[in-house]
C-alpha positions, 0 to 999 in steps of 0.5 A, spaced: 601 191 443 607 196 441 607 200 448 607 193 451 613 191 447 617 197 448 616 197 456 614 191 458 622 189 460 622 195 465 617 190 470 619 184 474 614 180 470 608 181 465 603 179 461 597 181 455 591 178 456 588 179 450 580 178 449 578 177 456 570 176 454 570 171 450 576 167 453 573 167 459 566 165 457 569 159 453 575 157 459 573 161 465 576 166 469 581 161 473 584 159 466 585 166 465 588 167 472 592 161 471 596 165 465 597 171 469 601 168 475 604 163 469 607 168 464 608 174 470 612 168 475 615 165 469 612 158 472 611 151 468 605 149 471 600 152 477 591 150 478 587 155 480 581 151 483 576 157 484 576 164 482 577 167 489 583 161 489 585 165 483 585 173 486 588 170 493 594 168 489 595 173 484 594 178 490 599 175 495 604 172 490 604 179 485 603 185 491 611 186 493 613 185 484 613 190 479 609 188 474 605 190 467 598 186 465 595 189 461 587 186 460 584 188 453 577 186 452 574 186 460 567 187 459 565 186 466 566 188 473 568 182 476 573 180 471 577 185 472 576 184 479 578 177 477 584 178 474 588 184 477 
């Protein structure tokens, strides 16, 4: 969390993820995508309707930025397929 703090300002956006397990298994992984695209692109709002909705999203609108998102907790493959 400290070395997220000192470098995060280096990126065009960024965002920390913390206990991916739990919180996709209370909220889902579109939820969790939700976060990531708002916090990186300083949006207010935005729905993710389907997981693969959510990874088309992050991959076309975050590929060309400098970004920092940082997963902690990740304890499947598919959630970080998900999510990164």
């Amino acid at each position: 969390s400290y070395v997220y703090s000192e470098i995060s300002s280096n990126f065009d956006g960024s965002c920390f993820v913390e206990n991916i397990r739990d919180e996709s298994s209370k909220y889902g992984l579109q939820k969790l995508q939700e976060k990531i695209l708002l916090k990186v692109l300083k949006q207010k709002e935005m729905e993710v309707h389907r997981v693969e909705e959510g990874r088309c999203m992050i991959r076309d609108r975050l590929c060309h930025r400098k970004v920092l998102i940082v997963l902690d907790d990740v304890d499947h493959f598919d959630q970080l397929k998900a999510l990164a």
